[in-house]
C-alpha positions, 0 to 999 in steps of 0.5 A, a space after each residue: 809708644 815708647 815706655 810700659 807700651 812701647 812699639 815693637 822695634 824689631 819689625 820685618 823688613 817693610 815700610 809704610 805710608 799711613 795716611 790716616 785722613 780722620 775729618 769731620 764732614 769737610 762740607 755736607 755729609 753725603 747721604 751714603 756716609 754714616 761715619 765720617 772718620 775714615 783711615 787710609 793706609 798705604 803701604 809702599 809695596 802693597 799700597 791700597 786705600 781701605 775705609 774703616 773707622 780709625 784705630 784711636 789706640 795701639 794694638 798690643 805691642 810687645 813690651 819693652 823695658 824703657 831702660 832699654 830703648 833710646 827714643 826722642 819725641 819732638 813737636 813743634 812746641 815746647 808743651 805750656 807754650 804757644 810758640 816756639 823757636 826751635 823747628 816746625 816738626 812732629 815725631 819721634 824716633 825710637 830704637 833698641 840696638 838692632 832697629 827702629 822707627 821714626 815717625 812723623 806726623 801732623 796730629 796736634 797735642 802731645 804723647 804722653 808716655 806715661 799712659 802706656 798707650 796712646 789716644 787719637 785726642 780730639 782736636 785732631 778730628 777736625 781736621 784731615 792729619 797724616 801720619 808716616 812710619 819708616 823702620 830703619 837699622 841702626 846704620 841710620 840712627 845718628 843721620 836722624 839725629 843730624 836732620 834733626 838737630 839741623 832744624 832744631 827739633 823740640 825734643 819734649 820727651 826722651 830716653 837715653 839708655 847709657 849703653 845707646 848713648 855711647 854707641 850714638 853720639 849725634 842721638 844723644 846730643 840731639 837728646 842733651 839738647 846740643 844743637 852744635 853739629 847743626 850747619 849753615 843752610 839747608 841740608 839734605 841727607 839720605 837713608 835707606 830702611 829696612 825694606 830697602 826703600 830710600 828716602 831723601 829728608 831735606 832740613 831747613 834751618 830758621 835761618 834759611 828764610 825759604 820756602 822749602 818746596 818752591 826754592 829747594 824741593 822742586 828744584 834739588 830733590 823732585 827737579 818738577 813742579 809740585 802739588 801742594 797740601 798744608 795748612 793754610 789758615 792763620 794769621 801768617 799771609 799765604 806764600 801762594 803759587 810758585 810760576 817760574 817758567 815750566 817749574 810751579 808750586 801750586 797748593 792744593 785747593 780740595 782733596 778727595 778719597 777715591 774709596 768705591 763705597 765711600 767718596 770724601 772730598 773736603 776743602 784745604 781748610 779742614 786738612 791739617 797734613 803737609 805733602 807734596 807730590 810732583 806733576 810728572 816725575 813719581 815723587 812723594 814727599 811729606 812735610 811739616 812746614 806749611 806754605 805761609 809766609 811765618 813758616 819761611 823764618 821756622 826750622 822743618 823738615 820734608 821726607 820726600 820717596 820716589 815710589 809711582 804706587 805712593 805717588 800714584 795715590 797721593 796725586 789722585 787725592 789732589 782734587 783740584 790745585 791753584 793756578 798761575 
């Protein structure tokens, strides 16, 4: 976390895809499982699926001066409040002069930097959470910046070293608050990390009233049909599936882990995370909005990869999906 334990902003040129799946037992505990939190990291270039108990602390990170980092941490509410206007999304970004990560997630509660390291909260275990870690140069800070401000992230906790502020204009309006570079429509934006994978981000505005996998994800980004996971409980009605013609949007029904010595499989409703995969064509997206009809009328955001390893896992874990 940013602050007296800060992440080290000068990682080597690779990028990551860190699932943490940590649930309760989603049905009946299987004999064979003692413990039911399990950790899935993905790495897109050497993905693998490893069962250990999740690592609820960070690893000693090289400390940094907050002074001398820009960062921005942004929920999908504002903290004391119950609901929130500006975008359905959680994460943050945080970088020095050289590099830096940007992280999304879908693990409740807030980070507080004032601790110096950060705590799986408990609430989170409950339920299955996702979390990804792109590093990037700092040619990409203000195009974060601009995907941002367009859904209207809620910016909760922030730095802003005089001397970044001056060298990115769009981070520090986001930071300030001023949401006035934000554009009509959804906007999508392309960045490449440090280890040279690209990622498309897609930002959907409040007033975009859509459903941002079945009206633009499935027909601008993947050009296929899509399989879904998001958090479908609540009080919002469900979007259900999406049938046109060859192209459907179908959310997912049960999810499994196909580890060899410890098999999960729980249902939607104890999975909190937000990704899609495409059917056919290697697309891997992860997303903060969930298919409910309320969602259609918040800002959100969904950072989709084209990487067969990472879809290739991903997709394995749909264990069964809606039909038309």
């Amino acid at each position: 976390v940013p602050g007296e334990a800060a992440v080290d902003v000068n990682p080597e040129p690779n990028d990551a895809v860190t699932a943490g799946e940590d649930v309760e037992p989603p049905l009946k505990r299987p004999h064979n499982i003692a413990d039911p939190k399990v950790s899935i990291d993905v790495d897109v270039e050497e993905p693998s699926e490893t069962t250990e108990k999740a690592d609820n602390s960070t690893k000693e990170p090289e400390r940094k001066r907050k002074e001398t980092l820009m960062y921005a941490l942004y929920n999908d509410q504002q903290p004391g409040r119950q609901m929130s206007e500006g975008g359905h999304s959680k994460g943050m970004v945080i970088f020095d002069g050289e590099a830096g990560v940007w992280i999304q997630h879908s693990v409740p509660e807030f980070l507080d930097t004032s601790l110096g390291r950060y705590t799986f909260p408990g609430n989170a275990l409950r339920n299955a959470q996702t979390v990804m870690c792109i590093t990037f140069g700092t040619p990409e800070v203000d195009t974060i910046a601009h995907h941002l401000i367009q859904h209207r992230a809620n910016v909760y906790d922030k730095s802003v070293p005089s001397e970044l502020s001056q060298r990115y204009p769009s981070m520090n309006d986001l930071l300030k608050g001023d949401y006035s570079r934000a554009r009509a429509g959804v906007k999508e934006y392309t960045m490449t990390s440090l280890g040279g994978m690209r990622f498309q981000s897609v930002s959907k505005p409040a007033s975009s009233t859509i459903d941002i996998y079945s009206d633009f994800i499935a027909q601008r980004v993947a050009t296929d049909s899509l399989l879904v996971q998001s958090w479908l409980l609540g009080r919002s009605q469900r979007i259900g599936p999406y049938c046109n013609g060859s192209t459907t949007v179908l959310d997912s029904e049960y999810v499994s882990l196909h580890m060899p010595t410890q098999p999960l499989k729980w249902r939607r409703t104890k999975d909190h995370s937000k990704w899609a995969v495409a059917v056919h064509a290697p697309w891997f997206c992860f997303g903060s909005l969930n298919r409910v009809m309320s969602q259609k009328e918040r800002g959100g955001e969904v950072t989709c990869m084209r990487n067969t390893h990472v879809h290739g896992l991903f997709k394995s874990a749909h264990e069964t999906a809606e039909h038309c």
